[in-house]
Each structure stands twice: as C-alpha cells, then as structure tokens.
N, C-alpha and C positions, 0 to 999 in steps of 0.2 A: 376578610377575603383577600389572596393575594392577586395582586396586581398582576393584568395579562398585557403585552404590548404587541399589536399586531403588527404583520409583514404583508407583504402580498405575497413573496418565496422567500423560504427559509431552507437553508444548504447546511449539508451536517457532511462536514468535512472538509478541510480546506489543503487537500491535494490539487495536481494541474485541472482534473475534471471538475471539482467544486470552485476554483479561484477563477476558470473561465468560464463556467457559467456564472457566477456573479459578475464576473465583469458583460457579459453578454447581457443579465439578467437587468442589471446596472443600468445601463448604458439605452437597454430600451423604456427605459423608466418605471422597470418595476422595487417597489422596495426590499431594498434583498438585505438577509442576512446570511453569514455566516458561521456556524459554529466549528473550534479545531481545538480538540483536545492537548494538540503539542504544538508544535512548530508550521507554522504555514510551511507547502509545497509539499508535504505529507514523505513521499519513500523518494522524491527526488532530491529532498534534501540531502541525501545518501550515495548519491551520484558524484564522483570524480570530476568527469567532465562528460558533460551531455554533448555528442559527437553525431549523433542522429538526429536530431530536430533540424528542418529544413531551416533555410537561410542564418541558423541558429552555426554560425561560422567565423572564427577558429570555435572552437568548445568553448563552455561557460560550464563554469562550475555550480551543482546542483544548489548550493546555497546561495548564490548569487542570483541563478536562474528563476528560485523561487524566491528569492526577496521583491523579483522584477516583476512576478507575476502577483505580488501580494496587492503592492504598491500602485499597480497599473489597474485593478479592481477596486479599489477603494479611491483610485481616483475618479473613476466615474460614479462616485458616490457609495457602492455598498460598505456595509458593515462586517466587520471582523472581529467576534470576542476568542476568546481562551476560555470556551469549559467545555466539560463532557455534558452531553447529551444521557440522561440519564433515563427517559422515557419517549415514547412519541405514540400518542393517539389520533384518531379520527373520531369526532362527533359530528353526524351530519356532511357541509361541505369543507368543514374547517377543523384542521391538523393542529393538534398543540405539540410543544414541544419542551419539555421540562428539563431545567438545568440545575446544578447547586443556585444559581442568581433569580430564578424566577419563571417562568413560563412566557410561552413564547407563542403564538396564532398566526397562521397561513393557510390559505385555500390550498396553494401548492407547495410541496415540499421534496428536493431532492437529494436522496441518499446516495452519496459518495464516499462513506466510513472505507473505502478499501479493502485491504487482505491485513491478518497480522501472520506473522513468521510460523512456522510451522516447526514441531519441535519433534528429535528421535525418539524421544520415550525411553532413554536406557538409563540406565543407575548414574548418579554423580552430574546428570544434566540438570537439575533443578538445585540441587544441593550447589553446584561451582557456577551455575548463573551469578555474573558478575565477578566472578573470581577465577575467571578464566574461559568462559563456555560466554561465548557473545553472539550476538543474529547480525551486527552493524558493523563492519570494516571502519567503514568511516570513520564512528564515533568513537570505536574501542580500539583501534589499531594500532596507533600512536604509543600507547601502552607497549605495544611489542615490538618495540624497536631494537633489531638486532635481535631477537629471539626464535625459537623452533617454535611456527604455529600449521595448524592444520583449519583443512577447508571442507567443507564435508557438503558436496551433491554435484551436480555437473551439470548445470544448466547456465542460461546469461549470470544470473547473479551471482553463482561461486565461480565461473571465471570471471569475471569483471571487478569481484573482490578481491578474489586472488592477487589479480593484477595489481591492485590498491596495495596490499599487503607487501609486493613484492618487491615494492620501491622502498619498504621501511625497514625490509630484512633479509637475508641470501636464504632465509628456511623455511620457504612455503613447502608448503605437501597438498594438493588435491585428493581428498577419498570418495573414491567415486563408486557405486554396489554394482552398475553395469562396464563392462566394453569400452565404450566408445561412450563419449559427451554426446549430450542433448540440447545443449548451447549453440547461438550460430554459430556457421564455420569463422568468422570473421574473431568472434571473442576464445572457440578453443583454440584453432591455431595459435593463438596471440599466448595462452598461457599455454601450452603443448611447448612453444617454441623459449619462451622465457629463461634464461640461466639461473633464475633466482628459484622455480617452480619446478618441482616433481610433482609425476601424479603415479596414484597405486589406483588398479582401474581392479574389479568385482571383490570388493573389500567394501565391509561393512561394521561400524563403530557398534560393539555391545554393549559397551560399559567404559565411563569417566572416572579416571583414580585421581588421588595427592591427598595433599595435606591440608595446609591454611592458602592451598589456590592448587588448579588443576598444574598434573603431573605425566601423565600417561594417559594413553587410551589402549581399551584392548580393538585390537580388529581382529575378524574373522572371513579370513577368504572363501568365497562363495562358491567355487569350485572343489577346494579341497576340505572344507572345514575346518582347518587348522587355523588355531590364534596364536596371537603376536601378541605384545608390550608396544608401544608405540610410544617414544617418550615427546613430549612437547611442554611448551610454555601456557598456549593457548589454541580455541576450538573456536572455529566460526562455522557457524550452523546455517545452513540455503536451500533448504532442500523444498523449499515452496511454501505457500501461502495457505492461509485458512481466512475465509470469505467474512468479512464483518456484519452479521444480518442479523443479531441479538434484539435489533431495535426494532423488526418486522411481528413480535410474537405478538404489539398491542394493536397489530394495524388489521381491521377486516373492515370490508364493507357490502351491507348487503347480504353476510355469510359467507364472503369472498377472502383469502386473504393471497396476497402477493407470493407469486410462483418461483418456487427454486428449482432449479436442475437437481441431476442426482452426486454431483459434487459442492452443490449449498451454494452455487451463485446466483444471483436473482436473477432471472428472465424478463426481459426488453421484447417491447417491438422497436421498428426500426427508428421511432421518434424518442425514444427512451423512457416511452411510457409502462409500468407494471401493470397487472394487472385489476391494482386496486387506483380508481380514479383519481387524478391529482397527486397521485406519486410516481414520483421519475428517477431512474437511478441510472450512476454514469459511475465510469470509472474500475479499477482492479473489482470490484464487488458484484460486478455486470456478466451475465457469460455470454462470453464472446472466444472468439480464436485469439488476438494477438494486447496481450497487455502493456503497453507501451506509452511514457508521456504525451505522444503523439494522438494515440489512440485515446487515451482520459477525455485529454484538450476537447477531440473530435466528439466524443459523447457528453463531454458540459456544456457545446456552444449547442449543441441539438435537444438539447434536457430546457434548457432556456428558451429557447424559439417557442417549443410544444408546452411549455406550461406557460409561456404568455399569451400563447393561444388558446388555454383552458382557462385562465384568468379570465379572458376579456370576454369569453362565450359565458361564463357564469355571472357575470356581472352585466350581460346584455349589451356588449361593444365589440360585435363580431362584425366584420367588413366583407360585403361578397360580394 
C-alpha cells in the first residue's frame, strides 16, 4: 500500500497567492505544504520590474521578488516540492492529494494553480510554438534581439511585454483586433509613446507562416477585410488567460461540487472559501475584478486565516 503523509494545509501552486498563504499558513502553525509544478512565484517570475506592489520601492525584479517570497515561507517552516499535482480527491473530511512522489492528506487544501496563456487558434501557432510563436517575453525575448517581433492583444500584459521587448529591439509591433487598448492608461501610454513600438489597432492574426521557425503572419483588418503579409522574426501571444480548474472534476461533497462562473473561474466567498468544505481558492483561478500580485497576496493571507479556522473547528479547538 502506498504510503500517505499527512498535512494539516496542503497548497497547490506556488504563485504570490500560494507562497503567502503558506507563509501565513506557516507561521500560524499549521503544517503546510506546498506543491509548484515549475518555478516558485508562478507568472511573477515574468515580471520586468514589479513597480506596484506598495512599499515594494525602486522595483524588484519578478525573479528576485519571487525568490524573496519563496525563501520567506519556508522560513517559517513550510514545505515546498517540485511536482505536478496529478489528482485531488475528498474522502469524508480529508483531501488527498496525488503526485508522480506519492500521495499527500489534508483536512484543508488550497487551490491556487492560476491561469495558463490563452492561445489564437490559427494555423502555424502550435506548429512554430517554440520556434518563433512564445506566450513569455521574459523567457523567449533575448532570442530576439535586434529582430522584427510582434505582440498580439492589448491589454497590461502585451503592453508591459512589449515594453520588455522594446529594450532588446527597435521592431516591436502591437496587434491589437480593437480601437483602443484595454491596458491601464499608465502601461498603453507607455508603449503608445515608445520609439521602438508600433501598433496596428482592428487587425487581427489569421494565420503563422515560415519555414524551419516563424516568418510572417497574415492579418486581416477588421474594418475592411483586407489581408496583408506581415513579415517578422517572432510572435508573442497575451491575449488572456484560461482558468486552471482541471483538478476540481474529483472534488464533490455531499453531491456538491465547487462553483465556476460562466468564464471557468472558481467562485469564493469573501473568506476564500468554495463551495465544497475545506477548499479555499486564491489567486488568478479565483473570480474576481482585478488580477494582480497584490490581489493573489491579499486572497493567500485570507485563504490561510479561514482554513485555520476550519482546521481547528474540526479538530474541536475553536476559541469563542
């Protein structure tokens, strides 16, 4: 039989939301783990310089920022591995959690897996993934130094990439399908005004051409119908998130299972409780208004408080 090791809260994800609730989680003395499929600090790793986080002044750069929050959680004791989460059930009041290493038991468990990149769906995007077609400035950018790359949606993250890009090369392009950006005014100004940055505003990518790495893109203006050749090196792709909730299909209780909105992000009360007991979710996967490091942070240290206070109510250590 394999071996099970229990927790008191087990955390699957180790973005700003998961890293500070264990460190909250931590800290009040519960046994916490963490699970993180990649890199601690989840899509902040991705971050330039994080320029909004309060007292968080001059900027810190998103890998730094998350090594500080790694390191600061695991000082007050929690746990941090490297695997994916391959299952998560409820039997009774206690949640297993199945990994490639073994299986994992908590009364409470909170799900902070995030958003992953949202993709155009045209011809030559799955085919030039990695060879030209990237969702990550940060990671792929470097690559294009000195080259014609394109930025495709108009929101914080394609200007805030852009911006990334624009320091590695004079040939950014923004393709934006509307008008006007949907990004704050602080980050379109900012690449609106750029010398390195064009943008082509109700233009939309049909189709990724080239050879042995991408070469062109077709667009097609929204107004007139008419396509172009669009020639480039490379294509960063922002055009939004898809909610990571894969791991909710084994979780019911009761007949109950945990509530999605009608764009698949999980529904919270305001203590970050779901609707199936003992699961709390924080973080980009949560719906809510405004996704931001800020905001994660703010629903990990409240995800923590509320399931130490379901812990200790089901264990008979409630204080009134």
């Amino acid at each position: 039989m394999e071996q099970q090791q229990h927790y008191d809260y087990i955390i699957i994800g180790g973005g700003a939301a998961g890293l500070t609730s264990a460190l909250y989680a931590a800290r009040s003395g519960l046994k916490t783990l963490v699970f993180e499929e990649a890199l601690a600090g989840g899509q902040a790793q991705n971050i330039l310089e994080l320029e909004n986080y309060p007292a968080l002044f001059p900027p810190l750069k998103g890998s730094e920022f998350s090594a500080q929050m790694e390191n600061q959680a695991k000082s007050f004791g929690a746990e941090i591995r490297q695997n994916t989460v391959q299952s998560l059930k409820k039997t009774g009041d206690d949640f297993s959690v199945t990994t490639g290493a073994g299986v994992c038991i908590a009364p409470a468990v909170l799900l902070a897996s995030g958003a992953s990149p949202r993709h155009l769906g045209v011809p030559g995007e799955t085919e030039f993934a990695g060879r030209g077609v990237s969702y990550c400035a940060t990671c792929d950018g470097p690559f294009f130094r000195k080259k014609r790359v394109a930025v495709i949606g108009g929101g914080n993250s394609a200007c805030d990439e852009a911006l990334y890009l624009a320091a590695l090369t004079e040939n950014v392009t923004i393709i934006h399908r509307k008008n006007s950006f949907r990004a704050a005014k602080s980050s379109a100004d900012r690449a609106l005004n750029h010398p390195n940055i064009t943008v082509q505003f109700d233009a939309i990518v049909t189709a990724i051409q080239g050879g042995a790495k991408v070469e062109s893109l077709t667009l097609e203006n929204r107004k007139t119908g008419g396509k172009t050749l669009f020639p480039v090196d490379g294509v960063f792709i922002f055009i939004g998130q898809n909610p990571r909730t894969e791991l909710l299909a084994g979780i019911h209780d009761r007949g109950r299972a945990a509530e999605i909105d009608n764009a698949g992000y999980i529904v919270t009360g305001e203590n970050m409780e779901t609707s199936v007991p003992g699961l709390y979710c924080a973080g980009d996967v949560r719906a809510k208004s405004l996704r931001q490091v800020i905001t994660a942070a703010s629903d990990g240290a409240i995800a923590a408080h509320s399931a130490g206070n379901y812990i200790r109510e089901l264990r008979g250590h409630v204080y009134r």
